[in-house]
C-alpha positions as CSV (number, residue, x, y, z in Angstrom):
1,X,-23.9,-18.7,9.6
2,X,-23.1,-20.6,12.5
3,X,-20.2,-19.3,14.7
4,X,-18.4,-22.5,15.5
5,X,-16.2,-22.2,12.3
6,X,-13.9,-19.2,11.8
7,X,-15.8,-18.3,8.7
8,X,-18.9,-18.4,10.5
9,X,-17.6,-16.6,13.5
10,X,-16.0,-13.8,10.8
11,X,-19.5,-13.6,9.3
12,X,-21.5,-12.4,12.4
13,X,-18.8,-9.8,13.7
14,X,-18.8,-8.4,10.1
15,X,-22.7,-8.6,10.4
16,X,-22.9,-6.7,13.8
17,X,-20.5,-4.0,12.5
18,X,-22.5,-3.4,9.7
19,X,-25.5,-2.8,11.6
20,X,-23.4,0.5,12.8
21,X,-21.4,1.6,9.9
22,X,-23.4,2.8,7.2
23,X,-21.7,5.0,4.2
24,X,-23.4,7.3,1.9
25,X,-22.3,9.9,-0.8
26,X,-20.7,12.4,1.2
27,X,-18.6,9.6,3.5
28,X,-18.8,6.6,1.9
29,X,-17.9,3.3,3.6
30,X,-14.3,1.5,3.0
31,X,-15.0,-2.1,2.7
32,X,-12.1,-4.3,3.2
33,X,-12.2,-8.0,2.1
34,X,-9.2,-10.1,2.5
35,X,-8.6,-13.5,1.1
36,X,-5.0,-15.4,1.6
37,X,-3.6,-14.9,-1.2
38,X,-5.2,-11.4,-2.4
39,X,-6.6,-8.1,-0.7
40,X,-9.3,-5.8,-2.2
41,X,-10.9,-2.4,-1.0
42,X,-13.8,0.0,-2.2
43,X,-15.8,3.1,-1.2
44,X,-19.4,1.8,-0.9
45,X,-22.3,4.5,-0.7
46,X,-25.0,2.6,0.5
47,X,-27.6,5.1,0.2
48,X,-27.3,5.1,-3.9
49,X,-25.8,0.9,-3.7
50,X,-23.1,2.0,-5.9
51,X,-19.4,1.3,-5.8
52,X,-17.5,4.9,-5.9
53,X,-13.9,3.6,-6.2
54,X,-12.2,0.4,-5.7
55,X,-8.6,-1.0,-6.1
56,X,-7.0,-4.6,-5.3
57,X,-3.5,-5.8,-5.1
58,X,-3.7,-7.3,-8.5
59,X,-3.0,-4.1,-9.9
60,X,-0.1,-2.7,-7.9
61,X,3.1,-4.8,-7.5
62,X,4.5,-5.2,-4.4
63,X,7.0,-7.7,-1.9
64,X,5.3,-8.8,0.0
65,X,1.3,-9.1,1.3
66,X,1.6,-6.2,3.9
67,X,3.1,-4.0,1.6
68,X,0.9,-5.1,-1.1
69,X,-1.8,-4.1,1.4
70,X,-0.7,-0.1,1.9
71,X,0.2,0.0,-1.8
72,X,-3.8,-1.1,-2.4
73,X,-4.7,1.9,0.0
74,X,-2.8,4.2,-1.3
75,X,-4.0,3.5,-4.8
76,X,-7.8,3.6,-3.2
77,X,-7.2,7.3,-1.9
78,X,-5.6,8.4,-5.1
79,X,-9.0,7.2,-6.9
80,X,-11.4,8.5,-3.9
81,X,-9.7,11.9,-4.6
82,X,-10.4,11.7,-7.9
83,X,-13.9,10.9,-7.3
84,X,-14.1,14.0,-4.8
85,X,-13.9,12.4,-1.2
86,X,-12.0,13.6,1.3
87,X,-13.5,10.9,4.3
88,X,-14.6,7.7,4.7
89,X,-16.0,5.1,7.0
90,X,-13.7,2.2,7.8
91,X,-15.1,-1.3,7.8
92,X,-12.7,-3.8,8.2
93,X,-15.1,-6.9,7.0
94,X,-15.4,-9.0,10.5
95,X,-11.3,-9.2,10.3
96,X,-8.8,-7.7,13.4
97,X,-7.7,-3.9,12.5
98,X,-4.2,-5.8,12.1
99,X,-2.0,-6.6,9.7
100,X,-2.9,-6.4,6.3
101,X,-6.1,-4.3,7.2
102,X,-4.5,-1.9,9.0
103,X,-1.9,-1.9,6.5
104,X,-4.5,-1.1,3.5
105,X,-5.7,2.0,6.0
106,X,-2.6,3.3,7.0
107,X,-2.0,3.3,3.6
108,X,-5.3,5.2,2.4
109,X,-4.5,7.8,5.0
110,X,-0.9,8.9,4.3
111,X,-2.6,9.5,0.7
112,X,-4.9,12.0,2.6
113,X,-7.9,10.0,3.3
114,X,-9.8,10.6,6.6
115,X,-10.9,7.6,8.4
């Protein structure tokens, strides 16, 4: 991807973060991928390429996009509990840690999710 477009540009900060963050069974990784109109989250273990948990705002209702956002965290912790974990790895897709992301993992914490 080249970085002159904003996509582009998104595509090779997300790529450099994901050269650190790595998740695996007993810490999984909290992918975060935002669109305009929706927001979606799951717990990734890369080691096994499996999907643990996910949840996206289509499935809680909300006001707004922000709120949407920290109901779709909440909703994700409630499932990662369920699915026995207690921690994650936070990656926020290439996007700021603002808004809507931070929302979605301010969210996921006050469920009791350690990022």
């Amino acid at each position: 991807m080249d970085a002159k477009t904003k996509r582009g540009a998104r595509v090779r900060r997300h790529a450099r973060v994901r050269k650190k963050v790595s998740g695996d069974g007993q810490r999984p990784r909290l992918a975060v991928y935002r669109s305009n109109r929706h927001i979606y989250a799951q717990l990734i273990d890369d080691v096994q390429a499996r999907t643990i948990a996910a949840a996206s705002d289509r499935e809680v209702s909300g006001g707004n996009k922000t709120a949407a956002a920290k109901a779709v965290g909440e909703l994700l912790a409630e499932r990662a509990k369920q699915a026995g974990v207690e921690q994650v790895v936070f990656d926020r897709g290439g996007r700021l840690y603002h808004g809507r992301v931070a929302a979605l993992a301010d969210g996921a914490r006050e469920k009791g999710l350690q990022i």
